[in-house]
N, CA, C, O and CB atoms as a CASP TS submission, in Angstrom:
PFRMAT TS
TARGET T0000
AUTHOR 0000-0000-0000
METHOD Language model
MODEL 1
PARENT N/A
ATOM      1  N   UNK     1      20.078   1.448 -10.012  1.00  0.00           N
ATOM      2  CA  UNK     1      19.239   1.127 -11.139  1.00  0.00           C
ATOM      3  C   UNK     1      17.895   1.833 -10.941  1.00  0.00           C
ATOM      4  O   UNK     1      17.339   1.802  -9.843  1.00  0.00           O
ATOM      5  CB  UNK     1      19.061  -0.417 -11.289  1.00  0.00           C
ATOM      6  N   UNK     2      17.219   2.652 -12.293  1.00  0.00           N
ATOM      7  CA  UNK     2      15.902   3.274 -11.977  1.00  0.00           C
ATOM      8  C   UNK     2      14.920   2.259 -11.580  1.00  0.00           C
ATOM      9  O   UNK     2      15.215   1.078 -11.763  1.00  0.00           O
ATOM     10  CB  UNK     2      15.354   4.052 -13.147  1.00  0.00           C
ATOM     11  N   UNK     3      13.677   2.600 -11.007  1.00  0.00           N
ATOM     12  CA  UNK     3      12.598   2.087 -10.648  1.00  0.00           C
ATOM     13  C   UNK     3      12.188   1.541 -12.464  1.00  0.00           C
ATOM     14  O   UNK     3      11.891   0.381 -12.749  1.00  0.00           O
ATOM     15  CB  UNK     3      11.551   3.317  -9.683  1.00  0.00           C
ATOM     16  N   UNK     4      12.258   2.496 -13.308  1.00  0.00           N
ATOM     17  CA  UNK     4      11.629   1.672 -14.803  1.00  0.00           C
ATOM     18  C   UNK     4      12.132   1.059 -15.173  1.00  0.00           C
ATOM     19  O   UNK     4      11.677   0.316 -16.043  1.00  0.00           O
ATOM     20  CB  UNK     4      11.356   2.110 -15.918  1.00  0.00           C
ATOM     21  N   UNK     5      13.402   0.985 -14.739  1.00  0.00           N
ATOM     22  CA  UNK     5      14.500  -0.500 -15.748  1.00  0.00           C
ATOM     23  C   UNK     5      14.003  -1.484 -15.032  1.00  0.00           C
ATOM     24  O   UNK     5      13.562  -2.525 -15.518  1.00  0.00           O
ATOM     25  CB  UNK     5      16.590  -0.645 -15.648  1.00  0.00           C
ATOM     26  N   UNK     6      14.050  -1.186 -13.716  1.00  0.00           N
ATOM     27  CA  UNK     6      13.623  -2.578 -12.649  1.00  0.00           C
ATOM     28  C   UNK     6      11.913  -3.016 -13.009  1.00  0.00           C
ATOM     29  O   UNK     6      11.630  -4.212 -12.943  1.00  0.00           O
ATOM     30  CB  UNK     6      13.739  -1.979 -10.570  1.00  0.00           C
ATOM     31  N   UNK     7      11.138  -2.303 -13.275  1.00  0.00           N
ATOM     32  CA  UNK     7      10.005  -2.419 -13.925  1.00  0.00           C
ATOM     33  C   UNK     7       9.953  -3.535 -15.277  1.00  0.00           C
ATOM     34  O   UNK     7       9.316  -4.588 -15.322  1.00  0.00           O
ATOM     35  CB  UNK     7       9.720  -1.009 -14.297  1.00  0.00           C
ATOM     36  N   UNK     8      10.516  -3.156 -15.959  1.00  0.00           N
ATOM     37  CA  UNK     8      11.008  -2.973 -17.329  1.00  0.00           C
ATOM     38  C   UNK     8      11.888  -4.417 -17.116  1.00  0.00           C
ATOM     39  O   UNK     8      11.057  -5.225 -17.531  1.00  0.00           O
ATOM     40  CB  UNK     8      11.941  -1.324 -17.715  1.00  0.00           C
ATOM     41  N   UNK     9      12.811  -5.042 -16.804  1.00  0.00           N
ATOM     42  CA  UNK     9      13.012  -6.382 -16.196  1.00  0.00           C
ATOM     43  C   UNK     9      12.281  -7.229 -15.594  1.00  0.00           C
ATOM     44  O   UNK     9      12.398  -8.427 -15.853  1.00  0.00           O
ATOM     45  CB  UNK     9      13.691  -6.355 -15.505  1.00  0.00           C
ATOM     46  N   UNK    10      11.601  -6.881 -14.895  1.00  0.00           N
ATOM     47  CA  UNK    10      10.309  -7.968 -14.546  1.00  0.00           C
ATOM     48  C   UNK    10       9.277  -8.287 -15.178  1.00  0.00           C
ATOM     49  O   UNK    10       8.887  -9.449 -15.056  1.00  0.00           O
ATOM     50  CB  UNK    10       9.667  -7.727 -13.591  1.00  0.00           C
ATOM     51  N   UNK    11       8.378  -7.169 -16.213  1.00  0.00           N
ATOM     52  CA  UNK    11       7.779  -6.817 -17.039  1.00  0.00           C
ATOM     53  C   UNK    11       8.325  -8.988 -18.179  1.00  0.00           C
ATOM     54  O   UNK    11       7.835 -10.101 -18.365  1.00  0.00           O
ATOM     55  CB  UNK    11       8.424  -4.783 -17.537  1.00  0.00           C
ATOM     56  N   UNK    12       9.602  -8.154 -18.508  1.00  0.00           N
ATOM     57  CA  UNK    12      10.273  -8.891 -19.478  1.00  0.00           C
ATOM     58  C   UNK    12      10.455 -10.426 -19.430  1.00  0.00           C
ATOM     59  O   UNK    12      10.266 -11.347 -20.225  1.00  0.00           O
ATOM     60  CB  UNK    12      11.444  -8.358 -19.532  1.00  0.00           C
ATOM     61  N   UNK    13      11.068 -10.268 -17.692  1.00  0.00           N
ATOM     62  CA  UNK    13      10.805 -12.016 -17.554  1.00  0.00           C
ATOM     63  C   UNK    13       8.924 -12.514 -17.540  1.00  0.00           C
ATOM     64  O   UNK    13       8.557 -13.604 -17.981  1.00  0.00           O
ATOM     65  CB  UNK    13      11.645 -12.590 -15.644  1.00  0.00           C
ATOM     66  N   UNK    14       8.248 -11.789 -17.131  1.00  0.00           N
ATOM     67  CA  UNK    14       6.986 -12.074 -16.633  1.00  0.00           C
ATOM     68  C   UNK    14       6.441 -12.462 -18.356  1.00  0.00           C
ATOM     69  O   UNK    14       5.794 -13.451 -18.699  1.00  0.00           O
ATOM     70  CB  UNK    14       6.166 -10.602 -15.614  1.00  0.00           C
ATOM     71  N   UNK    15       6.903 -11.428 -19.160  1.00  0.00           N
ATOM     72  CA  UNK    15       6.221 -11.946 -20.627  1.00  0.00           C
ATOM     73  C   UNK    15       6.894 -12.993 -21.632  1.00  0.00           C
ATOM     74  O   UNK    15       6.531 -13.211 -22.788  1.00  0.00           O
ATOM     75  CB  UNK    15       6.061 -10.700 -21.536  1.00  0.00           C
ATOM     76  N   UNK    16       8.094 -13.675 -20.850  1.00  0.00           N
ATOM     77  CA  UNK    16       8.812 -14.725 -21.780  1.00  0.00           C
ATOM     78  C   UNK    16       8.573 -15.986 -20.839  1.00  0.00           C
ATOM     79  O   UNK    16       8.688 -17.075 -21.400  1.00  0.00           O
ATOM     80  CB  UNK    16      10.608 -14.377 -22.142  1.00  0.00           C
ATOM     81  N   UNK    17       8.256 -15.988 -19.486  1.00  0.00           N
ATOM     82  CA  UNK    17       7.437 -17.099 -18.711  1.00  0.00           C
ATOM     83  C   UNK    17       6.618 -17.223 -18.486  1.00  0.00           C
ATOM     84  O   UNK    17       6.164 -18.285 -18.059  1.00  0.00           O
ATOM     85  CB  UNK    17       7.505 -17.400 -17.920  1.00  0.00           C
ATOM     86  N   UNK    18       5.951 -16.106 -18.673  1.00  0.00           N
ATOM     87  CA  UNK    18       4.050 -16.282 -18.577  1.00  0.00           C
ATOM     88  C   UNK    18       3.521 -17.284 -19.159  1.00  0.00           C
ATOM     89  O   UNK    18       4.078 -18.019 -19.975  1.00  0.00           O
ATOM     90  CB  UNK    18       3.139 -15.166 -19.263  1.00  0.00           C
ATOM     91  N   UNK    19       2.230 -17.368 -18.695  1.00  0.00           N
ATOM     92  CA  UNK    19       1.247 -18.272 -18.868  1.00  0.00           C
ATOM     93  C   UNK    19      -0.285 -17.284 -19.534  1.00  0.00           C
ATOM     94  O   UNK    19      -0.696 -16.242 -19.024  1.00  0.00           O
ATOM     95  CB  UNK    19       1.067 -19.092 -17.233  1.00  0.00           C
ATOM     96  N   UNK    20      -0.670 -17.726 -20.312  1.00  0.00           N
ATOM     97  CA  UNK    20      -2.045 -17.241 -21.356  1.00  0.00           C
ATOM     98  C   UNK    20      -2.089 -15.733 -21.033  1.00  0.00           C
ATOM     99  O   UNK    20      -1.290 -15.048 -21.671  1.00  0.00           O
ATOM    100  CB  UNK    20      -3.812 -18.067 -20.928  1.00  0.00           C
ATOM    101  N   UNK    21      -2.850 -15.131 -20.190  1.00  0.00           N
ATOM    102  CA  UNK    21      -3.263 -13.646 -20.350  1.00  0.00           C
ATOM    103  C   UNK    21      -2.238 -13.137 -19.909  1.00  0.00           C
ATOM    104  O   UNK    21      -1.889 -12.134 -20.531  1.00  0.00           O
ATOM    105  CB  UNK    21      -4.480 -13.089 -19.670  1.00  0.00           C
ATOM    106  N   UNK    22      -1.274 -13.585 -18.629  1.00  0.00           N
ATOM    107  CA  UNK    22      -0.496 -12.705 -17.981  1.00  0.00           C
ATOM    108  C   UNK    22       0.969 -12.512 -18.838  1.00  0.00           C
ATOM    109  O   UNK    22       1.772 -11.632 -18.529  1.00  0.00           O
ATOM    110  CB  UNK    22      -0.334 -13.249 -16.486  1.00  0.00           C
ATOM    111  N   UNK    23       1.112 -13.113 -19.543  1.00  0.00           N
ATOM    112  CA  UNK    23       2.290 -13.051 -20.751  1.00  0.00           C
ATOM    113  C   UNK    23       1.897 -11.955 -21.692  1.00  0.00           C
ATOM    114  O   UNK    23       2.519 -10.987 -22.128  1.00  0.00           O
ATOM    115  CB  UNK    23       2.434 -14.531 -21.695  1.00  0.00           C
ATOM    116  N   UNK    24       0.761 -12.367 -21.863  1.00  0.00           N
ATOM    117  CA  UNK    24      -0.089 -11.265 -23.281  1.00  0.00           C
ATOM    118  C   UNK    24       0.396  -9.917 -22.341  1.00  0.00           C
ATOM    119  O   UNK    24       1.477  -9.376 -22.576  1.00  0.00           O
ATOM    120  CB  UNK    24      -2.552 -11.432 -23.615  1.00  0.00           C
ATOM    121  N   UNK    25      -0.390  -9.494 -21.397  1.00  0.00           N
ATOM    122  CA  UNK    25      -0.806  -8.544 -20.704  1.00  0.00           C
ATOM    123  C   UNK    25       0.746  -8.007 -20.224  1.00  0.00           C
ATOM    124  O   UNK    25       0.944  -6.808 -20.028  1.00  0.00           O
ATOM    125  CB  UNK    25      -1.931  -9.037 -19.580  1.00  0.00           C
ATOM    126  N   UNK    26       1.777  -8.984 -20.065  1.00  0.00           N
ATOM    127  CA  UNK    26       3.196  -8.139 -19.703  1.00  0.00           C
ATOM    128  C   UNK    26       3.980  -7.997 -20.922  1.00  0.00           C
ATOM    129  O   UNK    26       4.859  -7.139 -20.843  1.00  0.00           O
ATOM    130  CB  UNK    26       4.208  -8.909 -18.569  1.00  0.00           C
ATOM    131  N   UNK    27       3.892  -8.593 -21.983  1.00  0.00           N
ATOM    132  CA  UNK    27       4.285  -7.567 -23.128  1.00  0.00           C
ATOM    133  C   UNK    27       3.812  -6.724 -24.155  1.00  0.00           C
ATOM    134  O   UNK    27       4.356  -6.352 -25.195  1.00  0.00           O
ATOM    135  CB  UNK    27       4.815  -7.991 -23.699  1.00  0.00           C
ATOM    136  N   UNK    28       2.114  -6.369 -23.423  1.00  0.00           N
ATOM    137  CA  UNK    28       1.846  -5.410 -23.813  1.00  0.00           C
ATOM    138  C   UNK    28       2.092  -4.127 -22.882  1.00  0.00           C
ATOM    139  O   UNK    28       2.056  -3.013 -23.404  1.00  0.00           O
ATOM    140  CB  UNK    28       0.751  -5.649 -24.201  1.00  0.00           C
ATOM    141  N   UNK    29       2.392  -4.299 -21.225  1.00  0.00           N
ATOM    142  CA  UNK    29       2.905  -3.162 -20.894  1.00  0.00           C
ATOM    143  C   UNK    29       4.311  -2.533 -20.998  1.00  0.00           C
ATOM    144  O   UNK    29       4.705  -1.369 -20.922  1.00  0.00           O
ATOM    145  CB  UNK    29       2.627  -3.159 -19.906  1.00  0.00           C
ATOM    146  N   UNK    30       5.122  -4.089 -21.264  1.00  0.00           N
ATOM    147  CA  UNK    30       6.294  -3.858 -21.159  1.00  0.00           C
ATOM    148  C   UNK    30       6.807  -2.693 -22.793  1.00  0.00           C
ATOM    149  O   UNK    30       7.842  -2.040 -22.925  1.00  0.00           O
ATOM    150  CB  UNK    30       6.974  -5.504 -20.942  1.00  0.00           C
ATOM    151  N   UNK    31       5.851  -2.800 -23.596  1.00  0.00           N
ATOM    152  CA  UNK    31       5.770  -2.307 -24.812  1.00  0.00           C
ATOM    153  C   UNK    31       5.438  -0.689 -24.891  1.00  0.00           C
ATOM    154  O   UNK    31       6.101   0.160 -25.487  1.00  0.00           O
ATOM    155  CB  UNK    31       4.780  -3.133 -25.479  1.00  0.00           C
ATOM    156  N   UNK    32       4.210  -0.494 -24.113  1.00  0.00           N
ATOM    157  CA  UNK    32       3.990   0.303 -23.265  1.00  0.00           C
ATOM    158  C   UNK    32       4.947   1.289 -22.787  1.00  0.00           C
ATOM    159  O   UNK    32       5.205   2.436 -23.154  1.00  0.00           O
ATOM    160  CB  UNK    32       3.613  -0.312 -22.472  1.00  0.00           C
ATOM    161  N   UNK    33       5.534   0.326 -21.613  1.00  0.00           N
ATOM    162  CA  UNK    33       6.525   1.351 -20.829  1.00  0.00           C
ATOM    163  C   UNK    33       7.998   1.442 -21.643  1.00  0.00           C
ATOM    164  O   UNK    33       8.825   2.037 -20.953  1.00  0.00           O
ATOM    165  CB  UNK    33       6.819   0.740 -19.117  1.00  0.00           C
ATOM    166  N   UNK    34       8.376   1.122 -22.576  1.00  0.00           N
ATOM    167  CA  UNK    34       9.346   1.301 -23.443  1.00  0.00           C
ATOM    168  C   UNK    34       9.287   1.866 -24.152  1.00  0.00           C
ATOM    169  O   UNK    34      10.339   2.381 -24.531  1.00  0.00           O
ATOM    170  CB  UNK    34       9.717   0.666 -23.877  1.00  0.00           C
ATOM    171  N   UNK    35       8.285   2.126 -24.715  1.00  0.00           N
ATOM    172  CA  UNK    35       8.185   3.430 -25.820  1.00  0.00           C
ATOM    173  C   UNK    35       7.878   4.875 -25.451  1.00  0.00           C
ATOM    174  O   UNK    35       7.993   5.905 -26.115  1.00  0.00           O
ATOM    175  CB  UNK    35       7.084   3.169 -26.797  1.00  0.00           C
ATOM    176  N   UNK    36       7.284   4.579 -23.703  1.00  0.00           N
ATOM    177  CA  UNK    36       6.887   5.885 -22.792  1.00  0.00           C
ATOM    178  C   UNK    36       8.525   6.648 -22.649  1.00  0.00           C
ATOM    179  O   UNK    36       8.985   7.663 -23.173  1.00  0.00           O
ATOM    180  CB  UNK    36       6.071   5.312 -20.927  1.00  0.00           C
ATOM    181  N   UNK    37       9.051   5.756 -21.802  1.00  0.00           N
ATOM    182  CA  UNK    37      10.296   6.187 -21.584  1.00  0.00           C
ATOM    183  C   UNK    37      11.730   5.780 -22.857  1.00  0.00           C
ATOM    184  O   UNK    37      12.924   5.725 -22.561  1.00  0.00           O
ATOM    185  CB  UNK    37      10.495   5.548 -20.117  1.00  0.00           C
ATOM    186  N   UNK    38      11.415   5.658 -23.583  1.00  0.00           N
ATOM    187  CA  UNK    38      12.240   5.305 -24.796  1.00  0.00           C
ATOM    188  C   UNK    38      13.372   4.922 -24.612  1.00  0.00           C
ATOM    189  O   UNK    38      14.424   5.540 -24.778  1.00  0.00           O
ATOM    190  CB  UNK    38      12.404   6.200 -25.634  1.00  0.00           C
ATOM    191  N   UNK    39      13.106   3.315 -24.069  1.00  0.00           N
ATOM    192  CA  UNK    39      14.180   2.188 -23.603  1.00  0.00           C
ATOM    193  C   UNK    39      13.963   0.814 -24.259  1.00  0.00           C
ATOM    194  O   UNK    39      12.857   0.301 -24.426  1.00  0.00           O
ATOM    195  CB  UNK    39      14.102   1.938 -21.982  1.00  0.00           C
ATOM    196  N   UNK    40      15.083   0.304 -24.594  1.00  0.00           N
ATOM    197  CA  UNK    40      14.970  -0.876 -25.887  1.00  0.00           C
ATOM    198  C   UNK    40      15.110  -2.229 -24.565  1.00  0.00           C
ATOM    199  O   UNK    40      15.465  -2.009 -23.407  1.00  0.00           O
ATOM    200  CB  UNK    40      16.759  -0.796 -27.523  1.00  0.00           C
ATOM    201  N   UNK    41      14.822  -3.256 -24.989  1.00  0.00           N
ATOM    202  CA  UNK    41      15.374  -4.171 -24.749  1.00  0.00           C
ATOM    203  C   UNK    41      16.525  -4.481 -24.754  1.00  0.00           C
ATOM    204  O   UNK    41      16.878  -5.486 -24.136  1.00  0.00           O
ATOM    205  CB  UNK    41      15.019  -4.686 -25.126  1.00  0.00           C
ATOM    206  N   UNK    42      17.273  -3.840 -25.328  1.00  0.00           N
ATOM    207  CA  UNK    42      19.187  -3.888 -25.406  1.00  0.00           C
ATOM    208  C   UNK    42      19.571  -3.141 -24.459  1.00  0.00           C
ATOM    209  O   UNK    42      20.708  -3.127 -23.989  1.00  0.00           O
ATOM    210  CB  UNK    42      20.059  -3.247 -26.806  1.00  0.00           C
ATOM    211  N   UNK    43      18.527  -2.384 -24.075  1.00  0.00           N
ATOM    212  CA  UNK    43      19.083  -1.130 -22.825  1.00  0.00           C
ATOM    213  C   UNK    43      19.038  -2.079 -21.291  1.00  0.00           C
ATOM    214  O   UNK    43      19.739  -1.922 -20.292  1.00  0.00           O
ATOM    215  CB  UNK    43      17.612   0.626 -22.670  1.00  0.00           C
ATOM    216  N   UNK    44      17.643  -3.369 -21.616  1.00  0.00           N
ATOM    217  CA  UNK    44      17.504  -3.771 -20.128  1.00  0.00           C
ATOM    218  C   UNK    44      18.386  -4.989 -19.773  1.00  0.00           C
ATOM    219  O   UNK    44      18.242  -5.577 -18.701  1.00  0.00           O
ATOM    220  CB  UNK    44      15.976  -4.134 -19.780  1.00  0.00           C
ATOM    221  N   UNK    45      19.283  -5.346 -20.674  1.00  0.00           N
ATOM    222  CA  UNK    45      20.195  -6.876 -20.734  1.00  0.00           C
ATOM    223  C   UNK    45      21.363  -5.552 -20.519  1.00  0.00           C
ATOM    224  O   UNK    45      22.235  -5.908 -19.727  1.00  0.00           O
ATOM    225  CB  UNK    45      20.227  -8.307 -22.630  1.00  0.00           C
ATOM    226  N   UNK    46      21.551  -4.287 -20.977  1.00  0.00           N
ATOM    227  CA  UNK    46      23.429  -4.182 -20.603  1.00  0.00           C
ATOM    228  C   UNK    46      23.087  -3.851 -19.165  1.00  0.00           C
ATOM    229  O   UNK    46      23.770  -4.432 -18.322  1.00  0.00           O
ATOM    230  CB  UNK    46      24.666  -2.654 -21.552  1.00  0.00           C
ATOM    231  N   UNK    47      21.933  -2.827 -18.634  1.00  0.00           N
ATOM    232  CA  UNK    47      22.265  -2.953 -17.022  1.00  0.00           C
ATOM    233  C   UNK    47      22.576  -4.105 -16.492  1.00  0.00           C
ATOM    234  O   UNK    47      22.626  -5.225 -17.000  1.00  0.00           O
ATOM    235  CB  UNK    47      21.241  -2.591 -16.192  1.00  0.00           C
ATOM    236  N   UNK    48      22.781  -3.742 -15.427  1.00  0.00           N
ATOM    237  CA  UNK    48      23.601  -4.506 -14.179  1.00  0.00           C
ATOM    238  C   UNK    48      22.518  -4.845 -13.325  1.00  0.00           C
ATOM    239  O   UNK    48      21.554  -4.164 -12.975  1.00  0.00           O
ATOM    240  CB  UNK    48      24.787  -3.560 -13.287  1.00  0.00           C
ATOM    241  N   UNK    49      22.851  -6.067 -13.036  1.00  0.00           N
ATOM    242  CA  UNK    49      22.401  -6.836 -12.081  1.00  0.00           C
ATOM    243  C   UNK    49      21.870  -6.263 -10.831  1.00  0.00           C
ATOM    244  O   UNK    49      22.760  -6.397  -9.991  1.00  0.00           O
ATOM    245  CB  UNK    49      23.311  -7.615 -11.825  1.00  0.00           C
ATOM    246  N   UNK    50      21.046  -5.800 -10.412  1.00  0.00           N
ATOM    247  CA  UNK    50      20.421  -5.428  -8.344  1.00  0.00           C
ATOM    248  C   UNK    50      21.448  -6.069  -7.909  1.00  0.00           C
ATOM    249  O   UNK    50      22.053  -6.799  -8.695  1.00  0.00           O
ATOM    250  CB  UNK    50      18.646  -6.266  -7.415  1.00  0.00           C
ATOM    251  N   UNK    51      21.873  -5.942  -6.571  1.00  0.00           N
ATOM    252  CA  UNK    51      22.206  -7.005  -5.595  1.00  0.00           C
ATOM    253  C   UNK    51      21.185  -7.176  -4.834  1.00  0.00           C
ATOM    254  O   UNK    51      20.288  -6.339  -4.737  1.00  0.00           O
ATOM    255  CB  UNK    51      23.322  -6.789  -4.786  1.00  0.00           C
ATOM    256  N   UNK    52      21.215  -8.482  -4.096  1.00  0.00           N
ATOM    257  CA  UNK    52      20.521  -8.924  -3.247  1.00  0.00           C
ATOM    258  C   UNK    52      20.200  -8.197  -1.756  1.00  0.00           C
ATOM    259  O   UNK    52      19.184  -8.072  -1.072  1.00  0.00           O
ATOM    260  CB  UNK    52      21.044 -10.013  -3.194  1.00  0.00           C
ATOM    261  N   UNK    53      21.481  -7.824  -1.632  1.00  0.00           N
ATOM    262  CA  UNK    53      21.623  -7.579  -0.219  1.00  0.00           C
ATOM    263  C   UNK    53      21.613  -5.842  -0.014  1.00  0.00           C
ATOM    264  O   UNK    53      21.720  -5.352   1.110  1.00  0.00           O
ATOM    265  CB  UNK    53      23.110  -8.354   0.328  1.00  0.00           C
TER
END
């Protein structure tokens, strides 16, 4: 998985659990880095899962 999808996933959870600025502030980068690299939100739910290990 690229470094921007993995970006781009954390970004995503960080702006649907955030709290006041840091929600604001991660879906405005996550907005940001999706239109930089021209990747949807449909692109970051079909990748695949990291593993852990």
């Amino acid at each position: 998985m690229s470094k921007i999808i993995t970006l781009a996933k954390k970004l995503h959870a960080l702006a649907e659990r955030g709290v006041g600025g840091e929600k604001i502030n991660a879906e405005y980068k996550l907005k940001e880095l999706c239109q930089k690299h021209n990747i949807s939100l449909d692109d970051l739910e079909s990748e695949e899962a990291e593993p852990f290990f």
